[in-house]
Residue, then its C-alpha position, 0 to 999 in steps of 0.5 A: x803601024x801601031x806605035x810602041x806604047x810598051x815593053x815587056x822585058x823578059x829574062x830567058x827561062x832556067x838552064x842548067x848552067x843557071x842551076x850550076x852557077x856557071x857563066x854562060x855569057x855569049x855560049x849558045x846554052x840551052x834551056x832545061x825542063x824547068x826552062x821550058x815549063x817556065x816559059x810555056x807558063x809565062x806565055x801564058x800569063x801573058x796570053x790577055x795582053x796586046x803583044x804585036x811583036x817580039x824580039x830576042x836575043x839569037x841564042x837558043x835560052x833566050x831563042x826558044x823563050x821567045x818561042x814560048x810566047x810567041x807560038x800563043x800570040x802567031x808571032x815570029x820572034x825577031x833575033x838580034x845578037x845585039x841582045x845577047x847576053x854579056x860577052x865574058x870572054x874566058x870566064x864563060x863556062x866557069x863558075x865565079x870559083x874556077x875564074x878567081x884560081x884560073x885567072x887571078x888576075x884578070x878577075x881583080x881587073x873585073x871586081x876593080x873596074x866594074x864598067x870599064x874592065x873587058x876579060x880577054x876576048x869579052x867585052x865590058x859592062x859600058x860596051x854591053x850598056x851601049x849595045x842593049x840601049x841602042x837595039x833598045x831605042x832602034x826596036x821602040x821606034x820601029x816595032x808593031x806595038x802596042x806592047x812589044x815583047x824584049x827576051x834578053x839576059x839578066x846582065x843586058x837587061x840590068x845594064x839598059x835599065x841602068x842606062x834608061x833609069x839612072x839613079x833610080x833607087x830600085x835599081x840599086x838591089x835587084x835581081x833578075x830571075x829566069x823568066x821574070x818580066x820588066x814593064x816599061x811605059x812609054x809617057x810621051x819621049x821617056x819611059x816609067x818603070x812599071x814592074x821591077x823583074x816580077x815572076x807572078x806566073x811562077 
């Protein structure tokens, strides 16, 4: 078996809830048309590089993503829910607005205690963290390399780069956007942060 001498992390391609500003969480949202073009461009630019594997979130943004990429490299994306995306509890579906005059209280617990705070029925960033590094870490040491590729979410993909790269001051303002892609390199048991939530193929 080849070992895992990279990954390519990639945030899902655009949905409407992306476009509302809705939090779709754990809800099995789509992709829309700019979500699929996206992706389908993504995989392209991608088309050069040495991908022996895939793996995914199981819900259908990150899903049919994946599918993008791997339709061009005749891989089978592997779903894990362990990638999924931040589980919000009863603010799914809601813009940031609705939560705050819905669940006024709730909403200051989360603002107050940003690693800690779990909204009913959801989980909190900490638990999120520990979720995505340790399907992290079982993917890198299992996988067919040399370049694995990783379709996840934003909130996952911020909470394990904060967990493989703390304190680093790149992190500190970053945004992920849709399709974006993270290079990770494996030097020898630790991993160097390659490219930061780069879109050169948008």
């Amino acid at each position: 078996m080849i070992p895992v001498e990279q990954v390519l992390l990639i945030r899902h391609g655009q949905t409407d809830w992306n476009v509302d500003g809705r939090w779709q969480g754990a809800l099995p949202v789509g992709l829309n048309d700019v979500g699929r073009a996206q992706a389908k461009a993504l995989a392209n630019y991608l088309k050069n590089r040495k991908i022996g594997s895939i793996y995914c979130s199981d819900l259908p943004r990150a899903h049919d993503t994946a599918l993008a990429i791997g339709n061009l490299f005749n891989l089978t994306p592997t779903t894990d829910a362990r990638l999924q995306e931040f589980n919000l509890g009863i603010f799914q579906g809601l813009k940031r607005d609705e939560i705050r005059e819905r669940y006024p209280v709730e909403h200051s617990s989360f603002e107050a205690d940003y690693w800690n705070y779990a909204p009913t029925q959801g989980e909190s960033r900490r638990a999120l963290q520990t979720r995505a590094y340790n399907v992290f870490q079982e993917i890198t040491g299992k996988a067919i390399g040399p370049e694995v590729a990783i379709v996840s979410h934003g909130g996952t993909i911020r909470m394990l780069l904060l967990r493989l790269f703390e304190g680093a001051p790149e992190l500190n303002h970053f945004h992920v956007e849709n399709t974006s892609l993270t290079i990770l390199v494996r030097e020898s048991d630790k991993w160097r942060l390659e490219g930061l939530a780069t879109v050169p193929h948008l």
